[in-house]
Structure formats: C-alpha cells, structure tokens
KOLGU-4560 file (N, C-alpha, C; in nm, 3 decimals, padded with zeros to 5 digits):
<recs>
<n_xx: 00.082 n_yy: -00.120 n_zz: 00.000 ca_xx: 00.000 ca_yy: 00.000 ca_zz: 00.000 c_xx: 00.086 c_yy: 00.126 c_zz: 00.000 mol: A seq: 1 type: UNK>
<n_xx: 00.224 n_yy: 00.121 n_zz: 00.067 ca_xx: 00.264 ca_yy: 00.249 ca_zz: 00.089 c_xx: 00.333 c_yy: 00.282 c_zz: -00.082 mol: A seq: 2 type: UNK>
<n_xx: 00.332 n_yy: 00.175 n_zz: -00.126 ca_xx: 00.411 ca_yy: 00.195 ca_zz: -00.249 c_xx: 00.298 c_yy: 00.280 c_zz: -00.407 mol: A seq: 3 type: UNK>
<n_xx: 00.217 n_yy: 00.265 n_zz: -00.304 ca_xx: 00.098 ca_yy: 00.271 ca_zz: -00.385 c_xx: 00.031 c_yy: 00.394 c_zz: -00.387 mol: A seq: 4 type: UNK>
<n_xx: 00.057 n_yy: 00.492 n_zz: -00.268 ca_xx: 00.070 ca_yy: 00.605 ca_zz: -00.231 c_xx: 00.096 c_yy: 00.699 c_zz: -00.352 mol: A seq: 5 type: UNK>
<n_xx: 00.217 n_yy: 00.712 n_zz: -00.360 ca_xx: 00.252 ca_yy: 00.822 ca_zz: -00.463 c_xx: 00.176 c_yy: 00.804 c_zz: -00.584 mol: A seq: 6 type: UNK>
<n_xx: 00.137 n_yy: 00.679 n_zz: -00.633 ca_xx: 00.041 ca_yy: 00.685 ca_zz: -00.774 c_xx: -00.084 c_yy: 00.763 c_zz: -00.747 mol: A seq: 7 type: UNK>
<n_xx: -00.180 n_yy: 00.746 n_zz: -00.626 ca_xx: -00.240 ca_yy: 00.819 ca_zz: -00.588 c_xx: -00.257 c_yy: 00.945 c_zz: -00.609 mol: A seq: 8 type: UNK>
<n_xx: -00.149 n_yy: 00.982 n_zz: -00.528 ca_xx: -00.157 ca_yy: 01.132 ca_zz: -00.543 c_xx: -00.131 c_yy: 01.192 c_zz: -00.631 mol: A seq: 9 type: UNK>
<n_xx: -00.065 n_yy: 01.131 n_zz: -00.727 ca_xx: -00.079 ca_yy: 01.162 ca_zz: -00.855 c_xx: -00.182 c_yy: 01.173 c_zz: -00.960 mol: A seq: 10 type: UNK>
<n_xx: -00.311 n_yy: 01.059 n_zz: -00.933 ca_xx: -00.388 ca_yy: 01.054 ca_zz: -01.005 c_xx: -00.479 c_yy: 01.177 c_zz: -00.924 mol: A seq: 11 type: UNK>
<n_xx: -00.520 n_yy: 01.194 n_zz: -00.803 ca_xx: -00.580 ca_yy: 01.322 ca_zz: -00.765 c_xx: -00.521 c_yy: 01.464 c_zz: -00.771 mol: A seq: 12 type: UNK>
<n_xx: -00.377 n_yy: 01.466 n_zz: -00.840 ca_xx: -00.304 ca_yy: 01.596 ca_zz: -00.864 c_xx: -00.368 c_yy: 01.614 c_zz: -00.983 mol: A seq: 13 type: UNK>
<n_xx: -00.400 n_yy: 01.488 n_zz: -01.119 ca_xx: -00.463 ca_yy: 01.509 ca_zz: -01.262 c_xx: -00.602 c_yy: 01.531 c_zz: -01.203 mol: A seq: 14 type: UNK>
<n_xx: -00.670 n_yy: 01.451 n_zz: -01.122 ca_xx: -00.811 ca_yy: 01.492 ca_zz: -01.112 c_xx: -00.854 c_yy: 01.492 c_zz: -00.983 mol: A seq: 15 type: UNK>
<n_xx: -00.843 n_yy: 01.586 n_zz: -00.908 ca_xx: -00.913 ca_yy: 01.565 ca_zz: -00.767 c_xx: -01.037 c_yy: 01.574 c_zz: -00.752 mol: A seq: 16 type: UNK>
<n_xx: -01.119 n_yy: 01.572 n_zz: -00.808 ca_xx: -01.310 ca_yy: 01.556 ca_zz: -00.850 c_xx: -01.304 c_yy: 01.355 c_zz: -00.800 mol: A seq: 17 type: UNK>
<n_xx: -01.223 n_yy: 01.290 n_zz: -00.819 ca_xx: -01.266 ca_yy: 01.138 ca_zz: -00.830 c_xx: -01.289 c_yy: 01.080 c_zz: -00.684 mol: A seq: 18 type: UNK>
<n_xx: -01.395 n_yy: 01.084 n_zz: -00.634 ca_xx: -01.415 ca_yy: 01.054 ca_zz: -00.493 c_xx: -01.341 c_yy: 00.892 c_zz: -00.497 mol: A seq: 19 type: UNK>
<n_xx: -01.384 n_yy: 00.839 n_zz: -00.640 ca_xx: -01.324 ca_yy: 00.685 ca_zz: -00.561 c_xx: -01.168 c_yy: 00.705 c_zz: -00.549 mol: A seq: 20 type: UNK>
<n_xx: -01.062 n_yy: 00.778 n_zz: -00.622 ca_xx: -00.959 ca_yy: 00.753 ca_zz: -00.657 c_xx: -00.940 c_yy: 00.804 c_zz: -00.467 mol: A seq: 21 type: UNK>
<n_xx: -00.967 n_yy: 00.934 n_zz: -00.452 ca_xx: -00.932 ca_yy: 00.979 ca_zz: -00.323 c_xx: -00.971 c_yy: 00.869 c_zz: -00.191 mol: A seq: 22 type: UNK>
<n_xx: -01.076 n_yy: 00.842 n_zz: -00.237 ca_xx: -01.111 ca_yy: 00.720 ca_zz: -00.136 c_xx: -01.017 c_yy: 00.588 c_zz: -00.092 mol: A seq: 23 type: UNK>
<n_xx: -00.959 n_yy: 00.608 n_zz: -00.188 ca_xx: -00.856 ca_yy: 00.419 ca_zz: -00.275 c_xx: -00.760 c_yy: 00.517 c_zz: -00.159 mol: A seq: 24 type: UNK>
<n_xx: -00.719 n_yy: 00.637 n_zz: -00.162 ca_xx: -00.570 ca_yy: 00.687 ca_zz: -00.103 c_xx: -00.598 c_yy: 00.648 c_zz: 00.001 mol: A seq: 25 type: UNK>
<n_xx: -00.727 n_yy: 00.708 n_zz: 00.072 ca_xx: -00.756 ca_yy: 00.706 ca_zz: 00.222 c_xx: -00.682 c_yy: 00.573 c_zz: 00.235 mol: A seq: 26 type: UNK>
<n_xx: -00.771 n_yy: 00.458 n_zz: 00.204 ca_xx: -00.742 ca_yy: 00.309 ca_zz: 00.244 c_xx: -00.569 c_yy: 00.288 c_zz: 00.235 mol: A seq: 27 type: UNK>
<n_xx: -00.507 n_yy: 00.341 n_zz: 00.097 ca_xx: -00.392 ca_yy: 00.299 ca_zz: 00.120 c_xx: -00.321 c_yy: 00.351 c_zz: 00.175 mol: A seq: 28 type: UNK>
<n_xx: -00.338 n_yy: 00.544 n_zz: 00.255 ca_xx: -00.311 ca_yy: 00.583 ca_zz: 00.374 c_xx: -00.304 c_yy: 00.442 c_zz: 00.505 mol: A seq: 29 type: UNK>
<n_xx: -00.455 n_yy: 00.394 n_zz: 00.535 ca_xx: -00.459 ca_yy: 00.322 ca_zz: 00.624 c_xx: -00.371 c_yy: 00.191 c_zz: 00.690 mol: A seq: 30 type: UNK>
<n_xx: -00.362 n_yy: 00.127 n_zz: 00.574 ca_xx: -00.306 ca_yy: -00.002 ca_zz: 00.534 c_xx: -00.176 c_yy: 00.053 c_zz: 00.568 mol: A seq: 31 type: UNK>
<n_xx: -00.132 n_yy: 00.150 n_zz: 00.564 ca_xx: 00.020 ca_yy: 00.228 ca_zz: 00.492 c_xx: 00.030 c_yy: 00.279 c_zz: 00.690 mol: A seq: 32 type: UNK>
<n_xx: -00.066 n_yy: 00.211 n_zz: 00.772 ca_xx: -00.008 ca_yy: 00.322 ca_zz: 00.891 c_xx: -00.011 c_yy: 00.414 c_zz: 00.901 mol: A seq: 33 type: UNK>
<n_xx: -00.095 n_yy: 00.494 n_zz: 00.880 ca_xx: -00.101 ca_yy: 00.632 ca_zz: 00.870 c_xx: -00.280 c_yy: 00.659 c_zz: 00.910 mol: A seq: 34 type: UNK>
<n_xx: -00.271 n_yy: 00.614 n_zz: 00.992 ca_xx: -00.467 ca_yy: 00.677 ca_zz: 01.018 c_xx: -00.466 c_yy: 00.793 c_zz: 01.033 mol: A seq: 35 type: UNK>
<n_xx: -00.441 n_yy: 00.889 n_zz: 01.076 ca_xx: -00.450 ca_yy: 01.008 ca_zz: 01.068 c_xx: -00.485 c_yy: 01.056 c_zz: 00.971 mol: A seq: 36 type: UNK>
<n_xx: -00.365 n_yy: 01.021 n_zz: 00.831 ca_xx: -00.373 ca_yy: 01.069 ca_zz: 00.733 c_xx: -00.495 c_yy: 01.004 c_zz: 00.614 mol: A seq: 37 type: UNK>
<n_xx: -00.519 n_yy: 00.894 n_zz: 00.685 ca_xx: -00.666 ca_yy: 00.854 ca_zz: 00.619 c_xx: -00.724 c_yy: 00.910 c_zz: 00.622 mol: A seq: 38 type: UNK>
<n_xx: -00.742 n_yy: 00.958 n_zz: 00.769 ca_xx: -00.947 ca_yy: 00.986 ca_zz: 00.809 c_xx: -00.906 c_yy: 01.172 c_zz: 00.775 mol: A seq: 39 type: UNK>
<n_xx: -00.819 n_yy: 01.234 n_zz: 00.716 ca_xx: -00.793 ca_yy: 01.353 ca_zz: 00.629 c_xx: -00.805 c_yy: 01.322 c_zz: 00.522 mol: A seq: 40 type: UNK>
<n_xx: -00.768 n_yy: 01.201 n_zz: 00.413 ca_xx: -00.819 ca_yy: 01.192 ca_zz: 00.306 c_xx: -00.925 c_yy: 01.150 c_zz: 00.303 mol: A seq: 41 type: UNK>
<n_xx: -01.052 n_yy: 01.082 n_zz: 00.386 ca_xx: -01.149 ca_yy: 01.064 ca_zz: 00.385 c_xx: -01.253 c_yy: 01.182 c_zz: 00.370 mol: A seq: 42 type: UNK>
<n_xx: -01.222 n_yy: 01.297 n_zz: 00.468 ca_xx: -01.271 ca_yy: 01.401 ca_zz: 00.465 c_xx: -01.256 c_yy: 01.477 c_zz: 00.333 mol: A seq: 43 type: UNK>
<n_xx: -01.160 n_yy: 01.454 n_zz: 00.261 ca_xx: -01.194 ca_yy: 01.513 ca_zz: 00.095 c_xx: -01.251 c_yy: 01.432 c_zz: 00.051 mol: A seq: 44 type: UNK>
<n_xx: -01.273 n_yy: 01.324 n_zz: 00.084 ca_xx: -01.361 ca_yy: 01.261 ca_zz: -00.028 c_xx: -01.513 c_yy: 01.287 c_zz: -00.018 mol: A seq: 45 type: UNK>
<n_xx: -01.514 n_yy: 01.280 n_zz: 00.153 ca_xx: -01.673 ca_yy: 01.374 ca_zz: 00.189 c_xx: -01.681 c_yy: 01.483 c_zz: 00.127 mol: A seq: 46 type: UNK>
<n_xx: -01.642 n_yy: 01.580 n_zz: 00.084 ca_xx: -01.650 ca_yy: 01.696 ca_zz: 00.092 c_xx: -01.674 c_yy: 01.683 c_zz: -00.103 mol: A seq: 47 type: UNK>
<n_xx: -01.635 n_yy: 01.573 n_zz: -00.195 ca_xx: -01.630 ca_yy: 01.577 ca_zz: -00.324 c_xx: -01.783 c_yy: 01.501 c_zz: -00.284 mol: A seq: 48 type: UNK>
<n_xx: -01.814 n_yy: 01.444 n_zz: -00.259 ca_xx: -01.949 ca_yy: 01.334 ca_zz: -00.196 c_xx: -01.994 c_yy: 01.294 c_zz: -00.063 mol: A seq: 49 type: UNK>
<n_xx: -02.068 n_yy: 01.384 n_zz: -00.001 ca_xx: -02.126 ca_yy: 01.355 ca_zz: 00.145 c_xx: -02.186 c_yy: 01.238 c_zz: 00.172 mol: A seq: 50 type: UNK>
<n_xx: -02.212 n_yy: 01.161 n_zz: 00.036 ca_xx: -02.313 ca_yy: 01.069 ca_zz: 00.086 c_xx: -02.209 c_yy: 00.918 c_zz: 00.021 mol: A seq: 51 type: UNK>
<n_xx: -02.103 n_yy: 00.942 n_zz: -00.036 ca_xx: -01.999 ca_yy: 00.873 ca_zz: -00.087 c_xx: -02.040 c_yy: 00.713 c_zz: 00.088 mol: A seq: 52 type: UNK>
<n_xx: -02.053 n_yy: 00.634 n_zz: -00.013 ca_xx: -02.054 ca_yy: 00.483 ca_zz: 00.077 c_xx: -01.916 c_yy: 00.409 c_zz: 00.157 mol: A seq: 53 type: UNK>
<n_xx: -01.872 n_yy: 00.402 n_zz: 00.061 ca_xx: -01.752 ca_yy: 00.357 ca_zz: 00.084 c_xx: -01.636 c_yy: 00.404 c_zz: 00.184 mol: A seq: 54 type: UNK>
<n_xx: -01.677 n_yy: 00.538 n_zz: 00.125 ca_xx: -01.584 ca_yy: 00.636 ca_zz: 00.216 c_xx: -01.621 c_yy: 00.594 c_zz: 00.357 mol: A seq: 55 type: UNK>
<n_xx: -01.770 n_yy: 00.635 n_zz: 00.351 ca_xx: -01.786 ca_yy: 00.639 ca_zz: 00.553 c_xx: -01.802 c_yy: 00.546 c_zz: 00.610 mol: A seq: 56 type: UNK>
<n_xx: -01.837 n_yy: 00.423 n_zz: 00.554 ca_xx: -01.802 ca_yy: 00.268 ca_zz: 00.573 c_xx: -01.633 c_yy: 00.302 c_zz: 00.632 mol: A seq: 57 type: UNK>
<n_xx: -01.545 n_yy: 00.350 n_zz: 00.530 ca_xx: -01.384 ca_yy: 00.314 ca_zz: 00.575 c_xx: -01.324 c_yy: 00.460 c_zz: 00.700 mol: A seq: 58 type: UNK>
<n_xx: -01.419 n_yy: 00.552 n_zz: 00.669 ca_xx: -01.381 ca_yy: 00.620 ca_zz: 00.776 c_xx: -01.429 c_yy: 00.545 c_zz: 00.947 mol: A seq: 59 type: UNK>
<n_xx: -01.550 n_yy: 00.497 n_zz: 00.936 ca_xx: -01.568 ca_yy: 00.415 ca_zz: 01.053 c_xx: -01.480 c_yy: 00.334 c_zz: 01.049 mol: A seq: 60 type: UNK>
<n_xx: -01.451 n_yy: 00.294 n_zz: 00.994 ca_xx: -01.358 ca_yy: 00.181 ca_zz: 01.052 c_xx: -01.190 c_yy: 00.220 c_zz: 01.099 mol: A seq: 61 type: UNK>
<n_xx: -01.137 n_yy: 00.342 n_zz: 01.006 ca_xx: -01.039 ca_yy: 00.389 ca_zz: 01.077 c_xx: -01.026 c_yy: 00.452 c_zz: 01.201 mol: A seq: 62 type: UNK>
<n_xx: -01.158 n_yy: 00.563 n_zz: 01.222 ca_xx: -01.175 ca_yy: 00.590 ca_zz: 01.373 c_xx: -01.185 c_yy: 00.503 c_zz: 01.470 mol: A seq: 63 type: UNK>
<n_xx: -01.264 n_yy: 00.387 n_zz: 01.436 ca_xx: -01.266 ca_yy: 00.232 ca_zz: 01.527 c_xx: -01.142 c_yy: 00.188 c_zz: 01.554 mol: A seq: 64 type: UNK>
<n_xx: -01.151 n_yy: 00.113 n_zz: 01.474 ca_xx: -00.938 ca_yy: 00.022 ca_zz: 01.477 c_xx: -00.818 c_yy: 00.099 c_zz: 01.505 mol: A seq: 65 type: UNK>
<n_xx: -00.822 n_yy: 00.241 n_zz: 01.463 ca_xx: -00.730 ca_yy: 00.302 ca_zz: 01.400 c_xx: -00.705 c_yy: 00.449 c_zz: 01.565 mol: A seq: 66 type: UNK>
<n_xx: -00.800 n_yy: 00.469 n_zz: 01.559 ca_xx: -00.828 ca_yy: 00.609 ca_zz: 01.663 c_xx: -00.906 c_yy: 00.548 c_zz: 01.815 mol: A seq: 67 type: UNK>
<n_xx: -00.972 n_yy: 00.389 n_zz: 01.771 ca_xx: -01.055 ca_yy: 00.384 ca_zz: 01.937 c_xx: -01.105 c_yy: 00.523 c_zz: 01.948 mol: A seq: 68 type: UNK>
<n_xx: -01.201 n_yy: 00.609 n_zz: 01.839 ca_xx: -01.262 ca_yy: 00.693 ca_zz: 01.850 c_xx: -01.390 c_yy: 00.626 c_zz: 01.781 mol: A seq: 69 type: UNK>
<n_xx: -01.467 n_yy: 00.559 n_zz: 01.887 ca_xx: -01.586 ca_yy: 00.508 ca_zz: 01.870 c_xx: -01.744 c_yy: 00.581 c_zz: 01.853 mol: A seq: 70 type: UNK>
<n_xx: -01.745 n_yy: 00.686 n_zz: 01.900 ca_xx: -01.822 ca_yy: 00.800 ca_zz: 01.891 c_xx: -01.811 c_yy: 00.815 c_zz: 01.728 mol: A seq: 71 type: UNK>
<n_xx: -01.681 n_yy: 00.895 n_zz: 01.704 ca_xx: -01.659 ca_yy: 00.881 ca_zz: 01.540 c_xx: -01.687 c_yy: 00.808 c_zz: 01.471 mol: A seq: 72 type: UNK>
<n_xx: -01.653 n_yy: 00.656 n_zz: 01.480 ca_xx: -01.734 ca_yy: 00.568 ca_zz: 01.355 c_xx: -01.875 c_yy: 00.569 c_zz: 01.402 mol: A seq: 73 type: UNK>
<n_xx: -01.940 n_yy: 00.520 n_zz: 01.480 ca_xx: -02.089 ca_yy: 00.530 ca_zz: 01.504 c_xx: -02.145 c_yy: 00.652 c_zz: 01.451 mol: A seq: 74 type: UNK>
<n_xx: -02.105 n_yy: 00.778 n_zz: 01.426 ca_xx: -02.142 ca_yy: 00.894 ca_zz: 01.354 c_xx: -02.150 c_yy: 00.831 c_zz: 01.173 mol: A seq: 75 type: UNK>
<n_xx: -02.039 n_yy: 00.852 n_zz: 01.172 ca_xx: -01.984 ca_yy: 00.780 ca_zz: 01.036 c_xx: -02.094 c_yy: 00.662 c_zz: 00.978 mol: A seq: 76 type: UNK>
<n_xx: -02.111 n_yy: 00.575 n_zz: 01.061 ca_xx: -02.149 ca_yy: 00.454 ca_zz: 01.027 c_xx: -02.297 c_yy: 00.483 c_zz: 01.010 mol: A seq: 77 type: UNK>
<n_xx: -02.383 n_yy: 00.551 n_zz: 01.103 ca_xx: -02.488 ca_yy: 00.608 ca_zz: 01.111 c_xx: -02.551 c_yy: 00.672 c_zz: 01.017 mol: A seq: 78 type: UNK>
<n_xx: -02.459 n_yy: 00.760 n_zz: 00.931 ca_xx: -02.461 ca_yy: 00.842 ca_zz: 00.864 c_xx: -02.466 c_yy: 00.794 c_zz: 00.660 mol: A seq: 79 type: UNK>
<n_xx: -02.361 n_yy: 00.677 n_zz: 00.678 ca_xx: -02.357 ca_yy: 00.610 ca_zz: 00.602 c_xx: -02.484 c_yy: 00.515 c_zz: 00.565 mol: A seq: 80 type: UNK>
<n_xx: -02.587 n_yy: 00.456 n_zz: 00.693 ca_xx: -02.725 ca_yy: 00.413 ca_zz: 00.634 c_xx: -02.824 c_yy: 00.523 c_zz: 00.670 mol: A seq: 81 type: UNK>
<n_xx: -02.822 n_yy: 00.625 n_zz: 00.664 ca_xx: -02.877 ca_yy: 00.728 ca_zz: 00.689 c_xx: -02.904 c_yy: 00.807 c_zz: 00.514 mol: A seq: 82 type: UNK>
<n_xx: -02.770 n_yy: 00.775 n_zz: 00.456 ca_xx: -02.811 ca_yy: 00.839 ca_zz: 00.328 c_xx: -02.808 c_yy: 00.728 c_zz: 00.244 mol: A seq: 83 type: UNK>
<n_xx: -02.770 n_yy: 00.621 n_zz: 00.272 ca_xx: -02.747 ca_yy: 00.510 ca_zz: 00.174 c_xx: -02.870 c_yy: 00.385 c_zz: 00.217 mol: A seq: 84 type: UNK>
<n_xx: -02.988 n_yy: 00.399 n_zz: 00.246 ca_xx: -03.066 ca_yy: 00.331 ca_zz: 00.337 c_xx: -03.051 c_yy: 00.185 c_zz: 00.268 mol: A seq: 85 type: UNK>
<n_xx: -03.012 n_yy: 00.157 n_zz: 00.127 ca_xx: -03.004 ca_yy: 00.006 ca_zz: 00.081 c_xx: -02.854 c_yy: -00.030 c_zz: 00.042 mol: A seq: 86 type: UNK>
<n_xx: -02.776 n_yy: 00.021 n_zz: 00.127 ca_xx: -02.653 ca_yy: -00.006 ca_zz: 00.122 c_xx: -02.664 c_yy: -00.197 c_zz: 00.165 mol: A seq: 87 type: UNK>
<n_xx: -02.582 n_yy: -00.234 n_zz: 00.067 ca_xx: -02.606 ca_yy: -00.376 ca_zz: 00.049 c_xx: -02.509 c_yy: -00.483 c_zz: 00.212 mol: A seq: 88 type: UNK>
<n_xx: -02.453 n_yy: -00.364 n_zz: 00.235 ca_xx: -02.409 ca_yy: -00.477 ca_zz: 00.396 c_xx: -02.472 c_yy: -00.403 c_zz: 00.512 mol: A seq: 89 type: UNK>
<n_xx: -02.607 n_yy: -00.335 n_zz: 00.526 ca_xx: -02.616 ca_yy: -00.260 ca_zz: 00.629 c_xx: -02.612 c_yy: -00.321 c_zz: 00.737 mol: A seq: 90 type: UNK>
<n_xx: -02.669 n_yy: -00.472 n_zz: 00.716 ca_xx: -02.625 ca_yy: -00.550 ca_zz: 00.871 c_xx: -02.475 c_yy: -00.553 c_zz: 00.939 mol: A seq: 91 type: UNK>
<n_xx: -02.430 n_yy: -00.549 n_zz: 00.833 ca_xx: -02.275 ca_yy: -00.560 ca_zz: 00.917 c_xx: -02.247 c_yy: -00.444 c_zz: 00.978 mol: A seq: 92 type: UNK>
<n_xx: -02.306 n_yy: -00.373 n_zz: 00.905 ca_xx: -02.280 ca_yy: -00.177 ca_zz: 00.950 c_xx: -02.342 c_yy: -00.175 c_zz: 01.085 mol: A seq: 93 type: UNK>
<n_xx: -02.475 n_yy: -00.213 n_zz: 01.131 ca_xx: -02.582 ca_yy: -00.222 ca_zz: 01.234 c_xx: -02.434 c_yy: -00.278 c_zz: 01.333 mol: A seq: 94 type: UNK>
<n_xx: -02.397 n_yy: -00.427 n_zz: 01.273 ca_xx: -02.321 ca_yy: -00.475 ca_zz: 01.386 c_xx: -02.200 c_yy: -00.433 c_zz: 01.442 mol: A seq: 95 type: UNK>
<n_xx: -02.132 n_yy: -00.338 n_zz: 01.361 ca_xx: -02.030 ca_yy: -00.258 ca_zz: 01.386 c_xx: -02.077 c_yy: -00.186 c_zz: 01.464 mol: A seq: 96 type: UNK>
<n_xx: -02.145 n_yy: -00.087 n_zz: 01.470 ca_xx: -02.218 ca_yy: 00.037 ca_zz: 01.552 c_xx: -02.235 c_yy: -00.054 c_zz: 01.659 mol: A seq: 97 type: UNK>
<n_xx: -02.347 n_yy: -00.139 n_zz: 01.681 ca_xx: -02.369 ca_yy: -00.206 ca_zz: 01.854 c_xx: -02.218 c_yy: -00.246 c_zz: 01.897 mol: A seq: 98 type: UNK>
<n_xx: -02.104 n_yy: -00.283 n_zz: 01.838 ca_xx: -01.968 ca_yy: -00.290 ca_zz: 01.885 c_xx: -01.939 c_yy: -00.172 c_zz: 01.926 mol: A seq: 99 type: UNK>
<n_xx: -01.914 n_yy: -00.118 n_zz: 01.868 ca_xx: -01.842 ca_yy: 00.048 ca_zz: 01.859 c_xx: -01.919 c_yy: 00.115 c_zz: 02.008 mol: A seq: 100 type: UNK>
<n_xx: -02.045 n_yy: 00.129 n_zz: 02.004 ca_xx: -02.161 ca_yy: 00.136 ca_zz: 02.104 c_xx: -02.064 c_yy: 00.064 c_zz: 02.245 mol: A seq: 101 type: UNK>
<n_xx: -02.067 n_yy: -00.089 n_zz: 02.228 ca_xx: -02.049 ca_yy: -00.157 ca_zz: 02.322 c_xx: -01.864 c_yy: -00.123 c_zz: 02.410 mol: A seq: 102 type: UNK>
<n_xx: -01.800 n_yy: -00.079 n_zz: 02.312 ca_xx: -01.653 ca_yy: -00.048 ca_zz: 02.342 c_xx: -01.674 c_yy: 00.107 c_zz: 02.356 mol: A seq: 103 type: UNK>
<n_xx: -01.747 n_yy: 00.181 n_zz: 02.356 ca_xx: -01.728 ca_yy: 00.319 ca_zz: 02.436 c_xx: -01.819 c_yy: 00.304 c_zz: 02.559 mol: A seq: 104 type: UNK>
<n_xx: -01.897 n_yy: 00.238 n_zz: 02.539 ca_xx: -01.997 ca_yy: 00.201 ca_zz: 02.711 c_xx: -02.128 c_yy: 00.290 c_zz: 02.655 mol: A seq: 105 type: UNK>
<n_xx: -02.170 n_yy: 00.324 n_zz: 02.578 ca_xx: -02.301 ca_yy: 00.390 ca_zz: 02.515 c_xx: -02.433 c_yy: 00.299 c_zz: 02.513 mol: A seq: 106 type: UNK>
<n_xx: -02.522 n_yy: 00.277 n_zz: 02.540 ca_xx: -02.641 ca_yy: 00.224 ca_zz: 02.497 c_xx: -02.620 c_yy: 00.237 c_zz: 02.371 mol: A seq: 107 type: UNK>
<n_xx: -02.699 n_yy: 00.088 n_zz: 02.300 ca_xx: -02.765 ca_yy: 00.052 ca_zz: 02.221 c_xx: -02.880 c_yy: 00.140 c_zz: 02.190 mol: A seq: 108 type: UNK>
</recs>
C-alpha cells in the first residue's frame, strides 16, 4: 500500500473531482499506517461526496481500529445508512455500531 501512495496522489493531482480515486488513497493511507492521514483523506472525499458509501463505511472503521474513536465511527457509520438506506451490507454496519456502542460504554 505504501508503495501505492505516490500513484495516488498523482492521479488526484490530474483529477481531484474522483471521490473513488481519493477514497482508494484514504485506504492505502490506512493499510500504509497512517490513520490520521486517512481519516484527512477521507474528509476530501466527503466533501467531493457527502453521501460517498464507501468512504464512511472506511472512515468508521479507521476511527474504530485506528483512533478507538468510537463516537466517530458510530457517527460515520450512522450516517452512512442514513443516506445510503439500501446499502447492500447494512447488517454488518448495524453490527459494527452495537460494537463500537459496546466499546465506548453507550447504549444501544
């Protein structure tokens, strides 16, 4: 992934409009050790697409794994079947959130 980086940013230096390409960085930010710098490329990709799936699917999960900022993905995750209501794994999404829920001490 880290090698994979610089193509990235290259392809969003030719077009930064491509939510998936920016999205692909986030992840290979992630993979690459760098959460921080994910859940900052995630946020451009929100900002090219608020309602972008993928993205807030992977931003929850970097605030989760990545930050133990569980508040954050449950926003994220929330938000993600909130605009995407037939997002095709919402169960898994549901079951992430009651985790996420369950590891900050929040009600269900």
């Amino acid at each position: 992934y880290a090698e994979a980086i610089p193509f990235y940013r290259q392809a969003m230096a030719a077009d930064g409009s491509d939510v998936n390409v920016s999205t692909d960085l986030g992840t290979a930010l992630w993979y690459a050790g760098q959460p921080d710098d994910a859940i900052a490329q995630y946020e451009v990709s929100l900002r090219l697409d608020p309602t972008h799936a993928q993205t807030l699917f992977n931003l929850g999960i970097v605030k989760s794994d990545g930050k133990r900022d569980y508040s954050g993905a449950v926003r994220a995750w929330e938000t993600l079947l909130q605009v995407n209501p037939a997002y095709p794994d919402a169960q898994r999404v549901r079951t992430l959130i009651g985790e996420a829920r369950a590891k900050s001490g929040v009600a269900n």
